[in-house]
N, C-alpha and C positions, 0 to 999 in steps of 0.2 A: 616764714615757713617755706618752705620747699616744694616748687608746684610739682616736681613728678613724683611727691605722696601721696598717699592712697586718700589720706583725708580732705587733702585741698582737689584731688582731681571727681572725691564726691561732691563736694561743696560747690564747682563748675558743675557736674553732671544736676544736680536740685537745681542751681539758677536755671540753667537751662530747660527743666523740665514745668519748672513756674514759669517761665517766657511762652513757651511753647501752649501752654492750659491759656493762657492770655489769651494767645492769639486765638484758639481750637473756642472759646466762648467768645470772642471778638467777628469770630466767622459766624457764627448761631445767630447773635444778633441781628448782623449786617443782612443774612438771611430772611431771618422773619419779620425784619424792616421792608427791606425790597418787595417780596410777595405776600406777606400779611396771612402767613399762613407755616406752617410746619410738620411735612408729610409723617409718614409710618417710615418713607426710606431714609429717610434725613435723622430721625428719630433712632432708626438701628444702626447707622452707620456712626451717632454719636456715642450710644451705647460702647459699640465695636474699642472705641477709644480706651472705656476702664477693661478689655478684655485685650488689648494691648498690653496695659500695661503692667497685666495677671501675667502675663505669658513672658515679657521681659523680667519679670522677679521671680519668677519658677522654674521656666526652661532655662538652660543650657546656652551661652552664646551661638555657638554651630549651630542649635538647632532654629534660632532666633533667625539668624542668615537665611537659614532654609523657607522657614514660614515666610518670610518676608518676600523671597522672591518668588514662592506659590503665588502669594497673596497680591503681588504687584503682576504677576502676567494673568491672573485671572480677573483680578481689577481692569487690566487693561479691553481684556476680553467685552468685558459688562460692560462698560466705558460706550466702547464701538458698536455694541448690540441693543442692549437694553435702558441702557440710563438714558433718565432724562438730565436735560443742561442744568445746572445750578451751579452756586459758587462752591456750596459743601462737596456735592461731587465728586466736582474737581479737586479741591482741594485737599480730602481726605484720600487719596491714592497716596500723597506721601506723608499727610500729617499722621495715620496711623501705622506705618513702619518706622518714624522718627522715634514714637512712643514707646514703640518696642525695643530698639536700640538703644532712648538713653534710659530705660527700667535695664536694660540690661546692663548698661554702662554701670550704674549705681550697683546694680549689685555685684559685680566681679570683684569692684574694689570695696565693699562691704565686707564679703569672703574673706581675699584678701586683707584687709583692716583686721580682721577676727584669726586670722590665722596670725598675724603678726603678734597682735595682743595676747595671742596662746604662746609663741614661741618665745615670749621675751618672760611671761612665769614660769617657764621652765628654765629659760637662763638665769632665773632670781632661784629658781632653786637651789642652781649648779652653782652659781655665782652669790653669793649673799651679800646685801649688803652692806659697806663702812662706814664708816664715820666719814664725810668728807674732808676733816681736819687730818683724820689719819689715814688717808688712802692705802689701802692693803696694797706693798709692792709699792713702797714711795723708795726706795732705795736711793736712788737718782739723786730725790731731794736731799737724803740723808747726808749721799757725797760729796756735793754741791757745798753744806753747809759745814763738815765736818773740815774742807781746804781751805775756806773763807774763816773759821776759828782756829785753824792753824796756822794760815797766816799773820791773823791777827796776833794771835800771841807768841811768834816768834820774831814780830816787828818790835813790840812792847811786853819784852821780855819781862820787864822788872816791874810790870804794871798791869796784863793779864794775864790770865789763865783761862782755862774753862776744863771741865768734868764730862764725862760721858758715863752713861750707867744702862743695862740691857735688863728687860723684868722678861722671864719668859716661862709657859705655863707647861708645868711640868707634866709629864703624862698623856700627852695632847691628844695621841687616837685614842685614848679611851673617854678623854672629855668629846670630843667629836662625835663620837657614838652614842655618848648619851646625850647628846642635846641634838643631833639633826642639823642640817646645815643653816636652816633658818635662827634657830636659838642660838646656834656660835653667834653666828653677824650678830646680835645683841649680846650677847657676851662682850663680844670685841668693845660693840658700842659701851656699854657699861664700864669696863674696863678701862677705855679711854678716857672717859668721864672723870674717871676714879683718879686717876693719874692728874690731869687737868685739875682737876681741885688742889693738888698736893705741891704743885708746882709754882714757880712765878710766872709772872706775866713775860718776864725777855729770855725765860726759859724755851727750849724748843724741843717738841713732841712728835716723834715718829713711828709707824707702825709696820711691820715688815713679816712676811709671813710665817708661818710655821709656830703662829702664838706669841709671837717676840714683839715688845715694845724697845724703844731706845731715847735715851732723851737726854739731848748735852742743855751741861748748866754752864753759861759761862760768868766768870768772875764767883765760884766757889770754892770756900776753903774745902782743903783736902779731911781737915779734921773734923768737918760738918757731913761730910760725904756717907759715910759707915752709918750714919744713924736718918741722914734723908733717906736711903734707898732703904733702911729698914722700913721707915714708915710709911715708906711707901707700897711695900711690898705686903705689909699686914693690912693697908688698907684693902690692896686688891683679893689677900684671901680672905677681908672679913665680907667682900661682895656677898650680898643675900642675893641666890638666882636656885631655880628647880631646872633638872632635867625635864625632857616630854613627858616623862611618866609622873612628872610635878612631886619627884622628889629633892630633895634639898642637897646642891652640888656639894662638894667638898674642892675647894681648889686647891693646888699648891705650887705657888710663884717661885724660881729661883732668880737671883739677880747677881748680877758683876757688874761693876766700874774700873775706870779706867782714868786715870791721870794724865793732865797733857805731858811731856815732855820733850823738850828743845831737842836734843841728841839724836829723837826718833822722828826729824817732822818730817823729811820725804815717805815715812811709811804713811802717813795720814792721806797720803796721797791713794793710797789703794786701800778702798773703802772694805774688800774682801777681808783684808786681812784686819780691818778695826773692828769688822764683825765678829770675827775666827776668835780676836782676842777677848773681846767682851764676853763671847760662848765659853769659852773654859773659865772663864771668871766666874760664871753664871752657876759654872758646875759646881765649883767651890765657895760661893757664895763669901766672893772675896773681892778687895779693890787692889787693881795691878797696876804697875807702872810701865808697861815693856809690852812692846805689842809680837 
């Protein structure tokens, strides 16, 4: 963990303030051992300790500073006029500003803590979340993998191939609208799911935004392809989900594929345009050969 977090530099401020209550009853004791007795002043000045550290969990740091050094030059005052000698005494001039500083320590970064904890559901609002198998915005990975299957199959020509196919949901701001950002991110999740089941294992699943899945099959026939990505694509619209108003969505999936081809393999190198070509496939709900 990260010691300049809010949570570990609470976790410092409680030990310390358990060390401190040690000591603040280790002085009590050692007191009413020595003289066998324990005054009205020694009695309010213990008190003073839980109204320390009222004042550090309510007040304001600045204002905490402030009291603190009232509280230390009019201690001082007492000190030199009035008190008599003892160990509490003495020693509560600075054990009861300590208490106020780490009550106050604790709660700045309590605040803090809480406000963090507020600002990140609100980025889950903005942001919702994926599947971590399909990272929304894997694009990267997509191109990564799409050069490594082209190469592969332009090495072993006569011995592989692989498939690519895009599933993308049609209508998308009006599915968006009815389900809230939160119900999309489970969409998505579901969706992924859905795909996942329909797939193999050395197949690979990617998720990109704007409602687009994409998923290369390597070493599939071209003649198995037209009827994968149908069943694929009716599985995703027979998805049972409700909008927020928990009525019953109606989806509708477009998809295209695409075929490797040797002749084309430096385009695979610009992942833009594998996408560009899948998207008009998508539209026609057809498998191309030609990017």
């Amino acid at each position: 963990m990260n010691n300049k977090s809010p949570t570990r530099k609470m976790e410092i401020g409680y030990a310390i303030l358990f060390l401190l209550t040690a000591f603040q009853e280790a002085l009590v004791y050692v007191q009413v051992y020595w003289k066998q007795a324990y005054t009205l002043t020694e009695f309010v000045l213990s008190m003073a300790i839980l109204l320390a550290l009222l004042l550090g969990f309510t007040v304001p740091m600045g204002v905490s500073v402030v009291l603190i050094f009232v509280y230390m030059v009019s201690y001082t005052v007492w000190l030199a006029t009035y008190a008599e000698s003892s160990v509490i005494v003495y020693a509560w001039m600075l054990v009861i500003p300590a208490n106020v500083l780490v009550a106050a320590f604790i709660r700045s970064y309590l605040i803090r803590s809480k406000r963090i904890v507020e600002r990140l559901e609100e980025l889950k609002e903005i942001n919702p979340i994926i599947d971590l198998d399909t990272t929304l915005g894997n694009k990267e990975a997509l191109a990564e993998t799409v050069v490594k299957q082209s190469n592969l199959a332009k090495r072993y020509e006569d011995k592989y191939s692989f498939c690519m196919a895009m599933f993308k949901i049609e209508f998308l701001p009006l599915v968006q609208e009815a389900l809230g950002s939160e119900r999309y991110a489970q969409l998505l999740l579901e969706l992924s799911n859905t795909i996942q089941k329909q797939i193999r294992f050395e197949d690979y699943k990617f998720s990109l935004d704007e409602g687009r899945f994409v998923i290369l099959l390597p070493m599939t026939n071209k003649d198995y392809l037209q009827r994968l990505t149908g069943r694929i694509k009716n599985a995703m619209m027979d998805v049972s989900f409700t909008d927020k108003k928990g009525r019953p969505l109606e989806l509708v999936i477009r998809s295209g594929a695409l075929v490797f081809q040797k002749d084309q393999f430096s385009q695979y190198e610009q992942i833009d345009n594998v996408i560009a070509a899948l998207e008009r496939n998508a539209e026609l709900d057809l498998i191309g050969e030609y990017i």
